[in-house]
N, CA, C and O atoms as a Maestro MAE file, in Angstrom:
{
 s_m_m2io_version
 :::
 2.0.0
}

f_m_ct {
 s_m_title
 :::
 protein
 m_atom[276] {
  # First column is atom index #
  i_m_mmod_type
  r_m_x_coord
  r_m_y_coord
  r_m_z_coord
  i_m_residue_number
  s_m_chain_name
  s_m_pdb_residue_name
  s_m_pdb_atom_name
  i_m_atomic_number
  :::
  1 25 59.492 75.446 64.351 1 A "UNK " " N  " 7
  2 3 59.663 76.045 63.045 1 A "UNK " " CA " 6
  3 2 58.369 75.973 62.241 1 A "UNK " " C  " 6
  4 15 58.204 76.565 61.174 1 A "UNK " " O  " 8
  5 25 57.370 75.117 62.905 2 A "UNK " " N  " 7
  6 3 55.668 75.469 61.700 2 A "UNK " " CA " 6
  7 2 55.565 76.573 61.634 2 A "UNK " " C  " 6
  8 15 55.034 76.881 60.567 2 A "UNK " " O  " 8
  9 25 55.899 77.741 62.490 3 A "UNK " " N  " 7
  10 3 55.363 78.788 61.923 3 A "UNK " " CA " 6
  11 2 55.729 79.732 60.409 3 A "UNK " " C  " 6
  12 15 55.102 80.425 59.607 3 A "UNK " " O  " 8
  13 25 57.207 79.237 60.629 4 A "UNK " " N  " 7
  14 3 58.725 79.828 60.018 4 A "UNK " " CA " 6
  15 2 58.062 79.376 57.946 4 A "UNK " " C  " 6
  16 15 57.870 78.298 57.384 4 A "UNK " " O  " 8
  17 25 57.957 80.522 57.567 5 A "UNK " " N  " 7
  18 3 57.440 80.168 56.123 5 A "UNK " " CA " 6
  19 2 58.814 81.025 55.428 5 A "UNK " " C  " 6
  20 15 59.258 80.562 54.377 5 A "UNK " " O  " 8
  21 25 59.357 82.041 55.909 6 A "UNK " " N  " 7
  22 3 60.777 82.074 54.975 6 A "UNK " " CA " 6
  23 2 62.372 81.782 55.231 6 A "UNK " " C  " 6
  24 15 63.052 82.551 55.910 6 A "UNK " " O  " 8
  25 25 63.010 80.362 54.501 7 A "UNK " " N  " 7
  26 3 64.210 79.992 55.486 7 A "UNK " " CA " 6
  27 2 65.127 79.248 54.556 7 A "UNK " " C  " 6
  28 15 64.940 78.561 53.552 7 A "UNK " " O  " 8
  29 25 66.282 79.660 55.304 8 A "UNK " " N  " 7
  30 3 67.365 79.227 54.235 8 A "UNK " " CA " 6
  31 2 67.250 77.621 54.227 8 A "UNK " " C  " 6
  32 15 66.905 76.923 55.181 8 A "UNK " " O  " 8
  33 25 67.735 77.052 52.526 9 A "UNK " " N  " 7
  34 3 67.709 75.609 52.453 9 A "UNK " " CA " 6
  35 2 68.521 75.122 51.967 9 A "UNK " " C  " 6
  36 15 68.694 75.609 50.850 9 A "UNK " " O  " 8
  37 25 69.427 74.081 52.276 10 A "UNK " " N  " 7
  38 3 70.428 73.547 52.412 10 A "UNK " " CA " 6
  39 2 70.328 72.282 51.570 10 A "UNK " " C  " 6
  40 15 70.077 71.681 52.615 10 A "UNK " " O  " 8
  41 25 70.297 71.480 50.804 11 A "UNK " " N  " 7
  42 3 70.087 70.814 50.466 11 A "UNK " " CA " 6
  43 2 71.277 69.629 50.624 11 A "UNK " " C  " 6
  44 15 72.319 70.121 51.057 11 A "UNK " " O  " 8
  45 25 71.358 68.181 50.372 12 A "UNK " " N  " 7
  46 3 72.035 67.579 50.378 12 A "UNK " " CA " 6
  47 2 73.554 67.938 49.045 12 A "UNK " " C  " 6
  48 15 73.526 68.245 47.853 12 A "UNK " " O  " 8
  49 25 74.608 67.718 49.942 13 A "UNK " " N  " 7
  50 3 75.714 67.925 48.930 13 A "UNK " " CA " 6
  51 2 76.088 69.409 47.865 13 A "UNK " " C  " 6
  52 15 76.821 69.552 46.886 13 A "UNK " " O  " 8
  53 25 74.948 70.589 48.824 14 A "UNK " " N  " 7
  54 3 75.274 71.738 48.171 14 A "UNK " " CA " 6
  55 2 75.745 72.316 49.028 14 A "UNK " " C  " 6
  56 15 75.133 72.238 50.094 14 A "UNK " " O  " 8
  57 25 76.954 73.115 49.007 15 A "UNK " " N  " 7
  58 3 77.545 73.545 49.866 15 A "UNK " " CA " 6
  59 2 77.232 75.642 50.437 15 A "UNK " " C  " 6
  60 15 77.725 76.421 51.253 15 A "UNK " " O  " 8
  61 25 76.191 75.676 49.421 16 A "UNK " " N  " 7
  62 3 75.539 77.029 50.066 16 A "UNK " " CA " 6
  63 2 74.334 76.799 50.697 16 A "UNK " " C  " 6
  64 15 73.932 75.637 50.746 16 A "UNK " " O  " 8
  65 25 73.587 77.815 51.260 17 A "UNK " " N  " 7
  66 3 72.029 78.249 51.453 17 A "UNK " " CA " 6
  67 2 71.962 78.658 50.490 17 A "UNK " " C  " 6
  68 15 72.887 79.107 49.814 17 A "UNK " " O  " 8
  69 25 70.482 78.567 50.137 18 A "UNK " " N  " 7
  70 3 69.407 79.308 49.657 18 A "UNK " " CA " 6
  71 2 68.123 79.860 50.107 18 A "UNK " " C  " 6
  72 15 67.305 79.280 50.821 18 A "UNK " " O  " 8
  73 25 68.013 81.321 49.498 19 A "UNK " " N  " 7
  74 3 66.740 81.294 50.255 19 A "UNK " " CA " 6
  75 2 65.285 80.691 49.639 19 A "UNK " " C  " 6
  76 15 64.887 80.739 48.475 19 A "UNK " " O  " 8
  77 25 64.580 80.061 50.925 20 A "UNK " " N  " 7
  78 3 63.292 79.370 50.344 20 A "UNK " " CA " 6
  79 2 61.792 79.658 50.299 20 A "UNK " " C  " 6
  80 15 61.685 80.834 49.949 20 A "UNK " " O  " 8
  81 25 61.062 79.334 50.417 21 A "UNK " " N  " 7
  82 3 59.480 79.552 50.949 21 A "UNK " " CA " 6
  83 2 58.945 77.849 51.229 21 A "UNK " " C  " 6
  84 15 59.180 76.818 50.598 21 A "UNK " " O  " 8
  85 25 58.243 78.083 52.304 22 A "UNK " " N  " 7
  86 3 57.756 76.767 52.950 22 A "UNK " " CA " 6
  87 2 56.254 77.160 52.347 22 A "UNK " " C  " 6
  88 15 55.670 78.241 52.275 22 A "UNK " " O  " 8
  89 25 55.859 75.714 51.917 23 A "UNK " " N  " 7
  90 3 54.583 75.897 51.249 23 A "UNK " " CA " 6
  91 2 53.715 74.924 52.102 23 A "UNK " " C  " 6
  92 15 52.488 75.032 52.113 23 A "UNK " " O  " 8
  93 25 54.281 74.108 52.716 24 A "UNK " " N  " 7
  94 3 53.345 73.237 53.234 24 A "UNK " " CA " 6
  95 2 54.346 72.217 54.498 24 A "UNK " " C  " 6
  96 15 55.565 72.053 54.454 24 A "UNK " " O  " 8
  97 25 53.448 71.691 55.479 25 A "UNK " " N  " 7
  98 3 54.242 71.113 56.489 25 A "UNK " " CA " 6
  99 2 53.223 69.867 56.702 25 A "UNK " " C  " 6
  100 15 52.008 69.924 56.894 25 A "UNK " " O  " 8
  101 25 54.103 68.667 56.610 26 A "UNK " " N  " 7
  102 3 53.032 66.903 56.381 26 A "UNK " " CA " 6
  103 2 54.113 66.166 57.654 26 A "UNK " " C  " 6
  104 15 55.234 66.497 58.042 26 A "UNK " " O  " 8
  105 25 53.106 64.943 58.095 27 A "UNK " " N  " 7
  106 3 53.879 64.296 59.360 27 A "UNK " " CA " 6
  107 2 54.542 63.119 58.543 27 A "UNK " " C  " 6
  108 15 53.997 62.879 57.466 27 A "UNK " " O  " 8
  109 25 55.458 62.471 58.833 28 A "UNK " " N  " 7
  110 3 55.801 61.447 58.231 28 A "UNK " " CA " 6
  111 2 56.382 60.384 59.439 28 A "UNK " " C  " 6
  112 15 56.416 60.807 60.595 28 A "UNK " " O  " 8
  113 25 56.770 59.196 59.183 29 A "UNK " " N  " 7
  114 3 56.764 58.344 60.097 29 A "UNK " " CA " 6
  115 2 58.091 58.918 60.873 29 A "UNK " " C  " 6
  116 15 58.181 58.834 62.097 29 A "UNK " " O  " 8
  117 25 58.765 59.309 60.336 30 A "UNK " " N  " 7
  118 3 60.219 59.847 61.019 30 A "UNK " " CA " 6
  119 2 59.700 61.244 61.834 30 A "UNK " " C  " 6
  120 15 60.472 61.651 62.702 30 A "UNK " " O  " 8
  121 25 58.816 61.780 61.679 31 A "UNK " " N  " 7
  122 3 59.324 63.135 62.154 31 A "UNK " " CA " 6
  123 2 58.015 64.189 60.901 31 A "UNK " " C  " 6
  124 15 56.920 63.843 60.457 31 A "UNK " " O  " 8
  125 25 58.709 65.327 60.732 32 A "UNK " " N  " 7
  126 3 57.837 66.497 60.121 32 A "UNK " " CA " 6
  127 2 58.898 66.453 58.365 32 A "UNK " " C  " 6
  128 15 60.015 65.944 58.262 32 A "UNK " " O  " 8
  129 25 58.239 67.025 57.399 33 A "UNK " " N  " 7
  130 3 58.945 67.583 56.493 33 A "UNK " " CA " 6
  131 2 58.350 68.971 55.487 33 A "UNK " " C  " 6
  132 15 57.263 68.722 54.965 33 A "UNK " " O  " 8
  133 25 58.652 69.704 55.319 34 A "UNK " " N  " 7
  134 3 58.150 70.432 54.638 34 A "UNK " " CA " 6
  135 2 58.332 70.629 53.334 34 A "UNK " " C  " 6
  136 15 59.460 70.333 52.938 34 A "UNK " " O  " 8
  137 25 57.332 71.170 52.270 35 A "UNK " " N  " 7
  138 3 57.469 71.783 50.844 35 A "UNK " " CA " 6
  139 2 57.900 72.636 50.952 35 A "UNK " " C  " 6
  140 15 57.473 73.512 51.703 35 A "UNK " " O  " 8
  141 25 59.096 72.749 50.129 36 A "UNK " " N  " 7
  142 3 59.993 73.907 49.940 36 A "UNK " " CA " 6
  143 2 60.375 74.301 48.516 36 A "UNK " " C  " 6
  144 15 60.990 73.500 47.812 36 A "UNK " " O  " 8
  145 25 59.972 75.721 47.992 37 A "UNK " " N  " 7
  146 3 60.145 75.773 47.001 37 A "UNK " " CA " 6
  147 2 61.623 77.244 47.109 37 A "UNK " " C  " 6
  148 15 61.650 78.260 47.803 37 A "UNK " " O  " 8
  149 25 62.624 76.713 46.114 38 A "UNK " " N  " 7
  150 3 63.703 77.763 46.238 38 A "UNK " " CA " 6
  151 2 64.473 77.852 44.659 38 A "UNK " " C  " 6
  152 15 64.203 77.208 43.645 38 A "UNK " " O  " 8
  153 25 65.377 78.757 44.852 39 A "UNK " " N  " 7
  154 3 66.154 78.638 43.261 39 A "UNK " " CA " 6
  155 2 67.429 78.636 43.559 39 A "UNK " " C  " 6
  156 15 68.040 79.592 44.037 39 A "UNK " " O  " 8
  157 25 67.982 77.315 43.226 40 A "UNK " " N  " 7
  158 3 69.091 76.675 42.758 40 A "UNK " " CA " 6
  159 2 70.361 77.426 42.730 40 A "UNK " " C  " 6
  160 15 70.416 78.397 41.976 40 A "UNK " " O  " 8
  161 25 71.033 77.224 43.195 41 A "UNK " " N  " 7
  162 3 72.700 77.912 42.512 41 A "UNK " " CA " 6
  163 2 72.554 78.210 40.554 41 A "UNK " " C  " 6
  164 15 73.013 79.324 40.303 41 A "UNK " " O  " 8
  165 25 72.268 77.798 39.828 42 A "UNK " " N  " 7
  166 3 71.984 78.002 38.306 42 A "UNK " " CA " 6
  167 2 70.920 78.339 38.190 42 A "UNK " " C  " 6
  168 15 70.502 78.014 37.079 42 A "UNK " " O  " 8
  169 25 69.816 79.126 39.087 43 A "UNK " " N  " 7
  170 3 68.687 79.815 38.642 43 A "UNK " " CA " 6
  171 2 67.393 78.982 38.472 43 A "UNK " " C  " 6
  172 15 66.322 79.556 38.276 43 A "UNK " " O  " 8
  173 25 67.502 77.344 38.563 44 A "UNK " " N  " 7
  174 3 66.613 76.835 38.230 44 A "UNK " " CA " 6
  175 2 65.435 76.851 39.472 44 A "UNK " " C  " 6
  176 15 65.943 76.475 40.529 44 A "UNK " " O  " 8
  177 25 64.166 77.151 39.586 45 A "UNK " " N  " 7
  178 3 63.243 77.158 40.777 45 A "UNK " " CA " 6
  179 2 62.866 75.180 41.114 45 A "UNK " " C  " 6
  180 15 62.500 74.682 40.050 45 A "UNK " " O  " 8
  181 25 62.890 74.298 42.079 46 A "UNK " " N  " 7
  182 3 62.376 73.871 42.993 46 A "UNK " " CA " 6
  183 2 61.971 73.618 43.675 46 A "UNK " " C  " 6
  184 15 62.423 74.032 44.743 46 A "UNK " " O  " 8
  185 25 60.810 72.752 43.710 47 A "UNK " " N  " 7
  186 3 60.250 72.345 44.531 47 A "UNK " " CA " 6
  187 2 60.302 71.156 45.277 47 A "UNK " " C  " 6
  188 15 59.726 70.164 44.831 47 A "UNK " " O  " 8
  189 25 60.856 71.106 46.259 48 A "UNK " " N  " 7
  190 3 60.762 69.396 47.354 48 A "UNK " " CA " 6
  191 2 60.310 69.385 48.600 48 A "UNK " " C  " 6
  192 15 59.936 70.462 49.064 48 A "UNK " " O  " 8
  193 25 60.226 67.991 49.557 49 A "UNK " " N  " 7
  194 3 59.975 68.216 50.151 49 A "UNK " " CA " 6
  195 2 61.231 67.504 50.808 49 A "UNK " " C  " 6
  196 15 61.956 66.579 50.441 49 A "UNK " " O  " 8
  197 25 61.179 68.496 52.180 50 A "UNK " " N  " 7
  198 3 62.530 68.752 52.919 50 A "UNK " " CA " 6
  199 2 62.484 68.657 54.677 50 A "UNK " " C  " 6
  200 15 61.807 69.281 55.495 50 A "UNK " " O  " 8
  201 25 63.565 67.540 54.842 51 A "UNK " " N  " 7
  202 3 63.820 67.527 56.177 51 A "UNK " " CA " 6
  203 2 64.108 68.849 57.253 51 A "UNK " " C  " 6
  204 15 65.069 69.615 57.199 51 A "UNK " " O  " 8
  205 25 63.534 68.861 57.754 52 A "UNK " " N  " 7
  206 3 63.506 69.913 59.142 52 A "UNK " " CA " 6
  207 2 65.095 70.411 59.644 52 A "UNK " " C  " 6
  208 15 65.556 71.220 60.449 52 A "UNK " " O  " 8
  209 25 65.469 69.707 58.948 53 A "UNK " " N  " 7
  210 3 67.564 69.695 59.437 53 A "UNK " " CA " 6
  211 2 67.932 70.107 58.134 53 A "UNK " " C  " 6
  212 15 69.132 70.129 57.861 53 A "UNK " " O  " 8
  213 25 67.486 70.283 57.683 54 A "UNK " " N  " 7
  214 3 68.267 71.199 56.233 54 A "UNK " " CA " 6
  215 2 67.391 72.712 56.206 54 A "UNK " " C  " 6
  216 15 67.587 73.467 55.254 54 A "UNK " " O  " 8
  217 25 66.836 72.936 56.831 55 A "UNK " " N  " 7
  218 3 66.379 73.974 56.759 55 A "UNK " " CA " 6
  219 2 66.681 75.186 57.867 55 A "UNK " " C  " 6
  220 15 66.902 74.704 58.978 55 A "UNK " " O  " 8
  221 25 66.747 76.725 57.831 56 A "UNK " " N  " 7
  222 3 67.071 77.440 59.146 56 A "UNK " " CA " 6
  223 2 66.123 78.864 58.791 56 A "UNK " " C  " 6
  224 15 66.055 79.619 57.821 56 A "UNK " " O  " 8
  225 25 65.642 78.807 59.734 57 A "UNK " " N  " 7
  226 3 64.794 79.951 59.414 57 A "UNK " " CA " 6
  227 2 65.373 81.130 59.167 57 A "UNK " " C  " 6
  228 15 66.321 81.213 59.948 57 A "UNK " " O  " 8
  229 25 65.288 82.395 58.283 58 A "UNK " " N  " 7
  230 3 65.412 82.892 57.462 58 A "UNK " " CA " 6
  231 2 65.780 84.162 58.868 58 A "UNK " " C  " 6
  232 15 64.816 84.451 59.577 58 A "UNK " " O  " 8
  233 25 67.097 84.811 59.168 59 A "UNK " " N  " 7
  234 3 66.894 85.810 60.451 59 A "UNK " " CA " 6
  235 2 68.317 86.779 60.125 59 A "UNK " " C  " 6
  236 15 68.567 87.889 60.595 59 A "UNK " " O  " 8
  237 25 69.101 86.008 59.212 60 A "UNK " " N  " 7
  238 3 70.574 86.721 58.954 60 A "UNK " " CA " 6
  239 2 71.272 86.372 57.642 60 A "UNK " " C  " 6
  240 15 70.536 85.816 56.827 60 A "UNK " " O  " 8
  241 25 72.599 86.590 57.244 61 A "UNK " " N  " 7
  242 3 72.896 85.830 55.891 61 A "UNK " " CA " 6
  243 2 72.937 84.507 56.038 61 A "UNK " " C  " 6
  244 15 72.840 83.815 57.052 61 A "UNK " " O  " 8
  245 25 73.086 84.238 54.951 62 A "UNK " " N  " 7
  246 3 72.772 82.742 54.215 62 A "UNK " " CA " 6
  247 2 74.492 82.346 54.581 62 A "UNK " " C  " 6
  248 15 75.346 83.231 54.522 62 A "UNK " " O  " 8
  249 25 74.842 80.903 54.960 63 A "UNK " " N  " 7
  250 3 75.969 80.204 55.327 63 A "UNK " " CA " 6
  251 2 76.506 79.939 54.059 63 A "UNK " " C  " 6
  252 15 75.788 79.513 53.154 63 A "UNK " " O  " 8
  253 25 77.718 80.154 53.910 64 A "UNK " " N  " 7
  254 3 78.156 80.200 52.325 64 A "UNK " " CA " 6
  255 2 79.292 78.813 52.311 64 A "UNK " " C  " 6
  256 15 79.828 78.292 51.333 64 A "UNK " " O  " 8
  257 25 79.428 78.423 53.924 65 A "UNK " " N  " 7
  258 3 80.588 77.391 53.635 65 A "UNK " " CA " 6
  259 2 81.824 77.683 54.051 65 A "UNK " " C  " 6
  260 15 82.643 76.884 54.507 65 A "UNK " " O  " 8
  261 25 82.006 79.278 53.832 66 A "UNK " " N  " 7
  262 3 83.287 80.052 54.356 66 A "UNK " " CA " 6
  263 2 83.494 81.001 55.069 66 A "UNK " " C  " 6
  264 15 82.603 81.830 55.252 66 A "UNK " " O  " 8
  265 25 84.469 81.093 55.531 67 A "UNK " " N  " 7
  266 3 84.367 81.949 56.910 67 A "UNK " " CA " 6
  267 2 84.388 83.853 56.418 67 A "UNK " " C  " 6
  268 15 84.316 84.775 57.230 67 A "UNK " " O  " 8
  269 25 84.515 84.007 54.788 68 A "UNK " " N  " 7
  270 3 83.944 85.102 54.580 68 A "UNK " " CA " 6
  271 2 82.863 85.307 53.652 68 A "UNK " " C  " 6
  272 15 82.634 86.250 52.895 68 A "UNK " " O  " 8
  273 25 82.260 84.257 53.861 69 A "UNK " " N  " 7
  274 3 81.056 84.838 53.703 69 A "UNK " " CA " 6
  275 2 79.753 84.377 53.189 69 A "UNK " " C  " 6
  276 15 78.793 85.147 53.160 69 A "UNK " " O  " 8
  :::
 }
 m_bond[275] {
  # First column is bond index #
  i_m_from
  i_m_to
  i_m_order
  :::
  1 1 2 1
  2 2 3 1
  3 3 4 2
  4 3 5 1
  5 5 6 1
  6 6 7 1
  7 7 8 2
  8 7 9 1
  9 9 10 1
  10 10 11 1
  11 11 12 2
  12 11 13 1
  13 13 14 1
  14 14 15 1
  15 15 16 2
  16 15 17 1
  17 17 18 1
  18 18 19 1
  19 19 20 2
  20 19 21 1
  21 21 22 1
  22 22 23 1
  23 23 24 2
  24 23 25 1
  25 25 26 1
  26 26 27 1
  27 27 28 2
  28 27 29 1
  29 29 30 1
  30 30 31 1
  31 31 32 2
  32 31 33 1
  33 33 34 1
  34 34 35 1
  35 35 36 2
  36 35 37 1
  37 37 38 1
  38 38 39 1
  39 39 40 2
  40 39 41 1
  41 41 42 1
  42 42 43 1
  43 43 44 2
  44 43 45 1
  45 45 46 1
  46 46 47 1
  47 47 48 2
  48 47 49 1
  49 49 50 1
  50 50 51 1
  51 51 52 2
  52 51 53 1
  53 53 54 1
  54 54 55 1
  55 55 56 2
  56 55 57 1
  57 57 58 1
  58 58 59 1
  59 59 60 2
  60 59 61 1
  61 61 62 1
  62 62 63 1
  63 63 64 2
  64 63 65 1
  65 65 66 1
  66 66 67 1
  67 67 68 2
  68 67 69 1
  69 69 70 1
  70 70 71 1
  71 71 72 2
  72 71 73 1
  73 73 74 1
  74 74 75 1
  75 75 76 2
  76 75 77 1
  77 77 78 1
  78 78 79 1
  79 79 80 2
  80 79 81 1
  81 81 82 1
  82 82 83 1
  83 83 84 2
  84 83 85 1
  85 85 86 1
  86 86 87 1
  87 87 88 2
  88 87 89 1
  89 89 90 1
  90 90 91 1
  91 91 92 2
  92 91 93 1
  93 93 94 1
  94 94 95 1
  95 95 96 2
  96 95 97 1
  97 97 98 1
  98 98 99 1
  99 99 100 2
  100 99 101 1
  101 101 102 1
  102 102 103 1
  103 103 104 2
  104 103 105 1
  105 105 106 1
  106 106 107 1
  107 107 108 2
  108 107 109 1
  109 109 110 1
  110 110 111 1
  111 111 112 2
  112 111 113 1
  113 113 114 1
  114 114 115 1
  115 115 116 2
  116 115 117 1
  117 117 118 1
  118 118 119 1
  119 119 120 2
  120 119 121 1
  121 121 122 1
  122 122 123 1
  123 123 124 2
  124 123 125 1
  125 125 126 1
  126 126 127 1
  127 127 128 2
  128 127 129 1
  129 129 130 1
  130 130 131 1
  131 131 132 2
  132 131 133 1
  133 133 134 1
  134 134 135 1
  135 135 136 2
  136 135 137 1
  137 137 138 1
  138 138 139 1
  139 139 140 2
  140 139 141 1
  141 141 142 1
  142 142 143 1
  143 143 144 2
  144 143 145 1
  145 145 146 1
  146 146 147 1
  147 147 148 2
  148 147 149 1
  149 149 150 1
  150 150 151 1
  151 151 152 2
  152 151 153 1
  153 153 154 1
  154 154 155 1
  155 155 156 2
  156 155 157 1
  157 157 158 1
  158 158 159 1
  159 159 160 2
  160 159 161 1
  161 161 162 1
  162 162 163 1
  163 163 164 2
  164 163 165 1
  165 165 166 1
  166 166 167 1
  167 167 168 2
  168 167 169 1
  169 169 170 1
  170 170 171 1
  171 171 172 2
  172 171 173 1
  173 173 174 1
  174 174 175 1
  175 175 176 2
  176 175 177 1
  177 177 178 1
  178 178 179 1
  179 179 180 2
  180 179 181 1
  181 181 182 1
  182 182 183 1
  183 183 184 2
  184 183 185 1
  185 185 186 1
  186 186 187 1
  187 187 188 2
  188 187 189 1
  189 189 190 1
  190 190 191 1
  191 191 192 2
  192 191 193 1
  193 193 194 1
  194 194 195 1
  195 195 196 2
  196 195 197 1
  197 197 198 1
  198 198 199 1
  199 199 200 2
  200 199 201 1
  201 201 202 1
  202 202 203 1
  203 203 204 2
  204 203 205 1
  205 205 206 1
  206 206 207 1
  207 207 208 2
  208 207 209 1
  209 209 210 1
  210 210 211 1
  211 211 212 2
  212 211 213 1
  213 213 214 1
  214 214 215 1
  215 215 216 2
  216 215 217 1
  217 217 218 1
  218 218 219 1
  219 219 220 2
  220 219 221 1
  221 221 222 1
  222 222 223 1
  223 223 224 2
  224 223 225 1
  225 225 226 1
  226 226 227 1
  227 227 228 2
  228 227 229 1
  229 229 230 1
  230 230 231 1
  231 231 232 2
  232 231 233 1
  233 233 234 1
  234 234 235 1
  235 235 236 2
  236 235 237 1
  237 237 238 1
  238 238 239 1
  239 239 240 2
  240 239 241 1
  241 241 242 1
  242 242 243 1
  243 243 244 2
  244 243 245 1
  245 245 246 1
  246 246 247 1
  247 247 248 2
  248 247 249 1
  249 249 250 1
  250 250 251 1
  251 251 252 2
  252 251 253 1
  253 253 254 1
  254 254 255 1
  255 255 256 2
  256 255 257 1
  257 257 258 1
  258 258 259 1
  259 259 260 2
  260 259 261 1
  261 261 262 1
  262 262 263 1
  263 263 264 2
  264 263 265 1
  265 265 266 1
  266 266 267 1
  267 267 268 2
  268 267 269 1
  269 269 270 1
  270 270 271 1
  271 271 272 2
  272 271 273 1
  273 273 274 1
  274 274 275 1
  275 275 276 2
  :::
 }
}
């Protein structure tokens, strides 16, 4: 996924995607994480940096949680 700069992000305890932009990719003792900047269910823009498992690269709709949609 280093290459993957647009992808849905999942965050802890939110139960949609969003779509994101990867701004940057750093090694950490666990593994990889990337800067991810996206906007919020309420519009607000974020920036964090984000485990490799909350993230899916950007190829179809966004997982809403339910089976429509």
């Amino acid at each position: 996924m280093s290459g993957v700069r647009h992808v849905w992000v999942r965050p802890a305890f939110v139960p949609v995607e969003m779509p994101g932009l990867v701004l940057l990719w750093r090694p950490t003792s666990n593994g990889w994480q990337a800067l991810v900047t996206w906007i919020d269910p309420v519009g607000r823009i974020t920036t964090d940096w984000c485990d490799p498992s909350t993230l899916r690269p950007i190829e179809g709709r966004p997982a809403t949680g339910s089976r429509y949609g």
